[in-house]
C-alpha angles and dihedrals in degrees: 000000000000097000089075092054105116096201136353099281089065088041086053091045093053089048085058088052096044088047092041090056105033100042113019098160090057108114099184112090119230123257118227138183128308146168118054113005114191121050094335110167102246139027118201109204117194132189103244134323118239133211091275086086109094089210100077095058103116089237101054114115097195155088108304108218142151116277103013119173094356130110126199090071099048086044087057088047086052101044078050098060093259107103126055116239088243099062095039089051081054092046087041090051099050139004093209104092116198119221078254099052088042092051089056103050079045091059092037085057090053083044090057095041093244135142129191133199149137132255091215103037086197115107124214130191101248138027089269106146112256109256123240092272101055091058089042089055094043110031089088087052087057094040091060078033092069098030083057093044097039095194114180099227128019133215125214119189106201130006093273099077087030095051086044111046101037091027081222129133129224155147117247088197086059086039096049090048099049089051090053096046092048092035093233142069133260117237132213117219108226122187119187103176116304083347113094111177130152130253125219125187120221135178110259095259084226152048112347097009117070117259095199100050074040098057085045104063096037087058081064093047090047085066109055 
């Protein structure tokens, strides 16, 4: 059970198993957490990782997080103040990361006190959302997630990890515009056990979200 799992390596251990049981045929590898992984000052929680990061490829030897090898979210991190000039002119450049590239984004991430995940570690194929039973099968592994990691404030792309995590409803249009009439963002508090964090919503940066609502609100997370 992963609430039993001591530190991430046991929480990584129990995902292989989850993966391994429920879905034995899947070639593509789950992608866990990266970047700084105790109290770092902010989570980003994302919905599920596809196939166009390198890193669930079966052959790949090294870290597994969220958005290897890929570009449009980075380039929202870095229109919002969160990614040096120098690293975004590299993702921009190629889109196959070697072990090396992809150690130093991953110590730039600890650097910035920033830590990246997923609420569903299955990856599909596509961008098609995750169904009911594969965030019923991973949220426990985000919520020890969260208790191991202890991050001060946490990010959620999209209503899935904010409805949840918190089991509140909202609207991210009335959210969005409340944050750009105060000049600041409205935070959740979220309690799972001894560990007390916030929670703050934010647009998904791709696809169907909206990256620049999206870039809008994280240039208000990159200055707490």
């Amino acid at each position: 059970m992963p609430q039993d799992c001591k530190d991430l390596g046991e929480l990584w251990r129990h995902v292989a198993m989850l993966n391994k049981k429920h879905f034995p045929q899947h070639e593509l590898q789950p992608i866990l957490g990266g970047g700084k992984t105790s109290r770092p000052k902010v989570m980003f929680v994302f919905i599920n990782p596809t196939a166009a990061n390198i890193s669930s490829r079966p052959g790949w030897n090294g870290p597994r997080f969220p958005f290897i090898g890929t570009k449009q979210v980075w380039r929202v991190f870095h229109k919002a103040g969160m990614l040096d000039q120098a690293l975004m002119d590299r993702i921009d450049a190629d889109s196959n990361w070697s072990l090396e590239f992809t150690d130093r984004v991953l110590s730039f991430l600890k650097q910035k006190d920033i830590y990246l995940t997923n609420i569903v570690k299955w990856t599909g194929h596509d961008a098609t959302l995750p169904d009911s039973e594969k965030i019923r099968l991973f949220l426990p592994v985000l919520k020890r997630e969260i208790k191991i990691v202890r991050p001060e404030y946490v990010i959620t792309f999209g209503l899935i990890p904010f409805e949840k995590l918190t089991g509140q409803k909202i609207k991210l249009s009335e959210y969005y515009s409340d944050a750009m009439r105060c000049g600041r963002l409205k935070h959740f508090d979220l309690q799972l056990g001894s560990i007390n964090t916030k929670v703050i919503p934010c647009y998904f940066p791709v696809g169907r979200g909206d990256p620049k609502r999206a870039t809008e609100l994280l240039k208000f997370v990159n200055k707490l």
